[in-house]
N, C-alpha and C positions, 0 to 999 in steps of 0.2 A: 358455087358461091362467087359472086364476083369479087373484084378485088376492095372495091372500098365496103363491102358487106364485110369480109377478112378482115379490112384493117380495123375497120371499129369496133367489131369484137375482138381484136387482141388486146387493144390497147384499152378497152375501157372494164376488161375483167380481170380479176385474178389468174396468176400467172399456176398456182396450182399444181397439177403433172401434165400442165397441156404438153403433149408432141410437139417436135420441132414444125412440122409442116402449118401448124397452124398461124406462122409467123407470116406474113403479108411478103409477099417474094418467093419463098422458098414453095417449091413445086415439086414433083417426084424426084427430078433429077439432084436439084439441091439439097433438097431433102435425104436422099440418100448419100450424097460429097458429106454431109454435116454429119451424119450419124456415125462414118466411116472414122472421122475425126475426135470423137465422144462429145457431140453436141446429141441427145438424144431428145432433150427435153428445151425447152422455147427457154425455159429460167436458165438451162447452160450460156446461151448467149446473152441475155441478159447480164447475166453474172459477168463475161466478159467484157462486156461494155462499160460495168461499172468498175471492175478491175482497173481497165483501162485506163481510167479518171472521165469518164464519161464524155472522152474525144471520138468524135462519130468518124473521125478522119482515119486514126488507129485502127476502127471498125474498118472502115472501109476497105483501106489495106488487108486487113487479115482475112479477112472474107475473100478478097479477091485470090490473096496469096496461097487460099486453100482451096482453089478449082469453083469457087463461086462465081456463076456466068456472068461475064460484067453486065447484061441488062437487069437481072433480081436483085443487084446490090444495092441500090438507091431504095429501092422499097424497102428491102430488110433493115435499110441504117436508119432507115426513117419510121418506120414500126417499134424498132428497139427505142430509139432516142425518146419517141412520144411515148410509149410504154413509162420507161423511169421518168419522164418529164410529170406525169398523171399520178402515177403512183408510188410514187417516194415521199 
């Protein structure tokens, strides 16, 4: 699937029990840093983001501070942020 095929099915469906991987960034590798952490499900970082106060900056930071490779992070903050931007 490519990547803007990924983004716009995340962001324009219900967040559901989708797995983490199906978040736009996140790939085997990340995918497995995030599970290791108990993000297992896409709504876990969601949910942190909105914990957050829905500071993509915050995101960004923890994401990276938790072995998230710096080039998936831009896609992942930007997947989440337009996810709640759609559907809140």
């Amino acid at each position: 699937m490519s990547r803007l095929s990924k983004y716009r099915q995340f962001v324009r469906e219900p967040l559901r029990n989708k797995k983490i991987d199906v978040v736009c960034g996140v790939g085997k590798v990340n995918s497995r840093r995030l599970k290791k952490k108990g993000y297992v499900y896409a709504s876990n970082l969601v949910g942190l983001f909105m914990i957050l106060n829905n500071d993509s900056n915050m995101l960004r930071m923890h994401l990276l501070q938790n072995g998230i490779s710096y080039q998936a992070v831009p896609s992942i903050v930007e997947s989440v942020c337009e996810w709640v931007r759609i559907n809140t």
